[in-house]
C-alpha positions as CSV (number, residue, x, y, z in Angstrom):
1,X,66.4,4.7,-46.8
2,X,69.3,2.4,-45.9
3,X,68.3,-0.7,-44.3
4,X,70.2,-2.3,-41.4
5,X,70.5,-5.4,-39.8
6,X,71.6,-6.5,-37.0
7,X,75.3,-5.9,-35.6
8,X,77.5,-9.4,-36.7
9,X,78.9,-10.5,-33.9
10,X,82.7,-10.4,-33.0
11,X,85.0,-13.1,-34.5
12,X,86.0,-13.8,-30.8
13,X,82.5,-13.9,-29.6
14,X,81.6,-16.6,-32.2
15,X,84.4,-18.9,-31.3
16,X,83.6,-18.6,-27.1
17,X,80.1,-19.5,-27.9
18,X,80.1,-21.9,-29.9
19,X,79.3,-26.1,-28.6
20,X,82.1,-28.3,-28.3
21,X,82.4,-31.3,-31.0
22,X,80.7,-34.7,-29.7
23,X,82.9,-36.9,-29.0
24,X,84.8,-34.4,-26.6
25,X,81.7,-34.2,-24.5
26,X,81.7,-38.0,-24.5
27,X,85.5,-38.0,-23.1
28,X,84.4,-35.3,-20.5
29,X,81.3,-37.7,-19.3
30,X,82.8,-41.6,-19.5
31,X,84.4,-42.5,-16.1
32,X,88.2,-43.2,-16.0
33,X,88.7,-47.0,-16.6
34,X,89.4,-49.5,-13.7
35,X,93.0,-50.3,-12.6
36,X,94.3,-53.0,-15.1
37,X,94.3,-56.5,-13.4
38,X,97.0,-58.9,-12.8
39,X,98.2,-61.6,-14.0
40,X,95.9,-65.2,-13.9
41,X,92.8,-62.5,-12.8
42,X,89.6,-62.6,-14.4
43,X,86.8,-59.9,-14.3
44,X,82.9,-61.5,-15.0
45,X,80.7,-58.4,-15.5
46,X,77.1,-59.7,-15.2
47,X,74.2,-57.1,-15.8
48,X,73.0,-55.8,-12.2
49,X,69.7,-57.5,-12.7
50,X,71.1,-61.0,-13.0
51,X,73.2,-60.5,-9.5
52,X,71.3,-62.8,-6.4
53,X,72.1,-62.3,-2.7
54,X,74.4,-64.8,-1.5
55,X,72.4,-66.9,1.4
56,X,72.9,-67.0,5.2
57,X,74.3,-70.2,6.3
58,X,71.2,-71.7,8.2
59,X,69.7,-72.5,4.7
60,X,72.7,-75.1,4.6
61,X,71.2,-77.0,7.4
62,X,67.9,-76.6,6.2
63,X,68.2,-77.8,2.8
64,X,70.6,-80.8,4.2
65,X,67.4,-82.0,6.5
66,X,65.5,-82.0,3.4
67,X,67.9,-83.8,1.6
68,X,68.4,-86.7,4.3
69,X,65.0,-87.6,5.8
70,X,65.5,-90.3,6.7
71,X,68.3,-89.5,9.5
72,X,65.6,-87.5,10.7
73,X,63.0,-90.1,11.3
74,X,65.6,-92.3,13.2
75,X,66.5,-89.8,15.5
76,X,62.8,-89.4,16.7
77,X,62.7,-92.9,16.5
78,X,65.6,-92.9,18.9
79,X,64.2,-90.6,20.9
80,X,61.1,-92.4,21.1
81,X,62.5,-95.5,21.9
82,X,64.4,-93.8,24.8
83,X,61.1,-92.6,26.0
84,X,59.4,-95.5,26.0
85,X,61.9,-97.7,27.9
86,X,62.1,-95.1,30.7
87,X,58.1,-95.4,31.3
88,X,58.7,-98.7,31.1
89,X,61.4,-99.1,33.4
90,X,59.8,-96.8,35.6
91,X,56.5,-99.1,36.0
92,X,58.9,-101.9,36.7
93,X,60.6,-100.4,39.2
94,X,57.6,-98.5,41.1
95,X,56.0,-102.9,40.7
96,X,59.0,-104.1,42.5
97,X,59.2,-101.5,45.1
98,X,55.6,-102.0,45.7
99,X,55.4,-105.7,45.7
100,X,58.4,-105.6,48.3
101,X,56.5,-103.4,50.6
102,X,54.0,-105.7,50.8
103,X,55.5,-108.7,51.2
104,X,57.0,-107.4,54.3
105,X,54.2,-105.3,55.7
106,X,51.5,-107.5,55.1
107,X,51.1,-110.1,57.5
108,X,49.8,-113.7,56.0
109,X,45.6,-115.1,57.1
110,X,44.7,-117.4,59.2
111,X,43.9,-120.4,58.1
112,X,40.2,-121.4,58.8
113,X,38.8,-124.6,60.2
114,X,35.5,-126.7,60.4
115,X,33.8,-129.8,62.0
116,X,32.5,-132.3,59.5
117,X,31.8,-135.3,62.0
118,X,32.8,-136.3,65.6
119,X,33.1,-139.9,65.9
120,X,33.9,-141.9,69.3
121,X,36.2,-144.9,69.6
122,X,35.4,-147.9,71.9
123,X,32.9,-146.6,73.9
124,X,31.9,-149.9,75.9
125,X,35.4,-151.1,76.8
126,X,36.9,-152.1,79.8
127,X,39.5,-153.3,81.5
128,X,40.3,-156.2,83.5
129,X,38.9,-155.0,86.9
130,X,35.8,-154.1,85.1
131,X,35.4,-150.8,84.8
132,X,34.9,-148.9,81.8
133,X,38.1,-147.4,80.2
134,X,37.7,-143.6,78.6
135,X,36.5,-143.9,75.0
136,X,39.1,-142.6,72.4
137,X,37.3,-140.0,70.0
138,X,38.0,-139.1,65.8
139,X,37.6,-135.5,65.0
140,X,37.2,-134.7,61.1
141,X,38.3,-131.5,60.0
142,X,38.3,-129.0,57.2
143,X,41.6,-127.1,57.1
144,X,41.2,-123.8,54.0
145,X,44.8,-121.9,53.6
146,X,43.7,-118.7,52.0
147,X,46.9,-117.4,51.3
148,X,49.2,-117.2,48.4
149,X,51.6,-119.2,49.9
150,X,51.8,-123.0,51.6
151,X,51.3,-123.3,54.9
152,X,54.1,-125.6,57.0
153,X,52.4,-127.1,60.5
154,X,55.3,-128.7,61.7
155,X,56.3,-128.4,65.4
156,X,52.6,-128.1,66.1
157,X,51.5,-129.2,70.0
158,X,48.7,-131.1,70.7
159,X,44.9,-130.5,70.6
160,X,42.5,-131.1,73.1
161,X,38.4,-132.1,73.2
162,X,36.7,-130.6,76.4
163,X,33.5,-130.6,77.6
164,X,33.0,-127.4,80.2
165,X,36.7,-127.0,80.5
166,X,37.4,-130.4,81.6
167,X,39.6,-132.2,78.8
168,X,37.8,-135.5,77.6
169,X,40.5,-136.2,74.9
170,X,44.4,-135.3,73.4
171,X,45.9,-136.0,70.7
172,X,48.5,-133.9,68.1
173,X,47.6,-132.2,64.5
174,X,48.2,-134.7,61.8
175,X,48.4,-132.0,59.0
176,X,51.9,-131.4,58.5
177,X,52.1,-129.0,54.8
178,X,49.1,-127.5,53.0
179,X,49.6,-125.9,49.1
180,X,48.4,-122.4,48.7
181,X,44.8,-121.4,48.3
182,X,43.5,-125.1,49.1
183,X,41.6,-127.0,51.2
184,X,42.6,-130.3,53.3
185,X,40.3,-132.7,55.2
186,X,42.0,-134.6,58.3
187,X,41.2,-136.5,61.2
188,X,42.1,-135.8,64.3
189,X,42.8,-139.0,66.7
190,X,42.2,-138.2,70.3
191,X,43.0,-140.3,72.8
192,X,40.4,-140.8,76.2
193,X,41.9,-138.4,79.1
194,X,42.9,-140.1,82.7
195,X,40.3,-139.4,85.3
196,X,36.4,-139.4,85.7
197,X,34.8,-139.4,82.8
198,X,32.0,-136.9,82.7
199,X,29.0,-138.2,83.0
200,X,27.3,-135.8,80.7
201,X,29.2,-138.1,77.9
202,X,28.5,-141.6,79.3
203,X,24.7,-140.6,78.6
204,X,25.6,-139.4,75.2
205,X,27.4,-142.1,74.5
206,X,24.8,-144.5,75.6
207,X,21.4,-142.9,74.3
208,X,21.0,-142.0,70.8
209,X,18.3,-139.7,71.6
210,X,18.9,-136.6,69.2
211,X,17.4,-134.0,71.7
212,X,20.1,-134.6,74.1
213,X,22.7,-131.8,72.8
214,X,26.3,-132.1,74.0
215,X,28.2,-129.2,73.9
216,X,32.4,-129.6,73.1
217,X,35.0,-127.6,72.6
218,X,38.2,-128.5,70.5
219,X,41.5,-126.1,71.4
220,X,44.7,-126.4,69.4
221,X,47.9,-124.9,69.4
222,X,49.5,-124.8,65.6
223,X,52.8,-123.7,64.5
224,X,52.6,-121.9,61.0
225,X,55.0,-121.0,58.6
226,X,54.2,-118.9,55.6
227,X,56.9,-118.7,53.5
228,X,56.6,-115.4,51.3
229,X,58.9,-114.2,48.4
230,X,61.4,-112.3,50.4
231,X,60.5,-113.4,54.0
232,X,59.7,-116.2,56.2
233,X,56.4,-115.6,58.5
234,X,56.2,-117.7,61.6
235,X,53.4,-117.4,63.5
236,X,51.7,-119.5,66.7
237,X,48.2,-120.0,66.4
238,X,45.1,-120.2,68.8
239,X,42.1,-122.4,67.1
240,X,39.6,-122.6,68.7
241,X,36.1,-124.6,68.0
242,X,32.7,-124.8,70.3
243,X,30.5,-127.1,68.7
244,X,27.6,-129.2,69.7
245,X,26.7,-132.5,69.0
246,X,23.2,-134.4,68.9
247,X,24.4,-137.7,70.3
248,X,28.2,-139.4,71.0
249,X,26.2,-142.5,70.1
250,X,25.7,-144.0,66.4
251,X,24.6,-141.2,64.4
252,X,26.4,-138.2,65.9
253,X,25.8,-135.2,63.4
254,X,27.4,-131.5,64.1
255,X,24.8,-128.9,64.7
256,X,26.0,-126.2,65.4
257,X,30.1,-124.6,65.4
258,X,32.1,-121.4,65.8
259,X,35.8,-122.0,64.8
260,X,38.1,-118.8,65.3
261,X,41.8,-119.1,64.9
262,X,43.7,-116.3,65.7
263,X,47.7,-115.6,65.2
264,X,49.9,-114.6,69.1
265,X,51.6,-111.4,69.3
């Protein structure tokens, strides 16, 4: 028996099927080249892993403050400084404003006042017809300014020694200025008053007995000026003094006082 193989295929058949040579499956594939560039043009081709975003602009600014810290520091020391002398400015102002409030809202003290000694001067004259002329009389006083500011007395009227509202003795305040916060001792000179003199002091005066208690009282009427950073306070004054005495003889001592002085108006 006659083997048989298989049909050969058709000359055209074979040329239809069979695969293309290499290299034209490489021209089909390979993309068309790019446009040619002009002149003075020059293409870089880096690999795509070696290409980095370009960065925002704010980086700029951020690596400049890096670079310059120092301009940084003096601007917040600047600013600091600028902070500072407001506060300060601030507490001078609000010490200014406040110190001018006071100084014209806040009225000045009294000054304050005290018997030391009572002394009386001639006290067995008299006159040609004989009869006994009024005895003169030396007041010692204690004079405290406690204000801030010295105290001016002049234009001050006189001061006057009674005994039960009957006047005794005149004379004027001697102090004329006192410094600030201090103390001032003076005597006050008072001359005997016209009249009949009471005999309540002619026994004084005469007996030195200690249990025979005189009771005086010394009125003034001061002038004070206080003069204070902006303004000038000026102010009459009342003093007033009751006091008692053990004698108006030779060892008179002061035994008891109340001295109030108090500003008018």
């Amino acid at each position: 028996m006659e083997e048989r193989g298989p049909p050969a295929a058709a000359a055209g058949d074979d040329d239809g099927n069979e695969d293309p040579p290499q290299s034209e499956m490489q021209l089909v594939l390979r993309p068309p080249p790019p446009p040619f560039p002009g002149e003075n043009t020059y293409v870089v081709q880096i690999p795509k892993d070696q290409i980095y975003r370009v960065p925002p602009p704010e980086n700029a600014l951020i690596v400049e403050r890096h670079r310059n810290p120092e301009n940084k520091k003096s601007s917040c020391c600047t600013i600091r400084c600028l902070i500072i002398g407001a506060i300060v400015f601030s507490l001078c102002l609000i010490l200014s404003i406040t110190l001018l409030s006071l100084s014209l809202t806040v009225k000045p003290k009294e000054p304050k006042f005290s018997i030391s000694n009572v002394h009386v001067k001639n006290p067995k004259s008299k006159s040609d017809t004989g009869k006994n002329l009024h005895p003169g009389y030396e007041v010692s006083l204690k004079v405290n300014n406690p204000n801030g500011h010295g105290i001016n007395y002049e234009g001050s009227e006189g001061a006057s020694l009674l005994l039960k509202e009957k006047r005794i003795g005149k004379g004027k305040f001697p102090l004329k200025k006192q410094e600030k916060d201090s103390s001032a001792t003076v005597k006050l000179v008072l001359d005997g008053s016209k009249g009949a003199l009471p005999r309540e002091v002619e026994k004084s005066i005469e007996n030195t007995n200690s249990k025979m208690h005189l009771p005086l009282t010394l009125k003034m009427d001061l002038s004070v000026k206080v003069k204070g950073f902006i303004k000038t306070w000026k102010m009459e004054t009342e003093v007033e003094c009751h006091f008692q005495v053990s004698t108006l003889g030779k060892g008179t001592k002061v035994l008891q006082q109340k001295c109030e002085a108090k500003f008018k108006g």
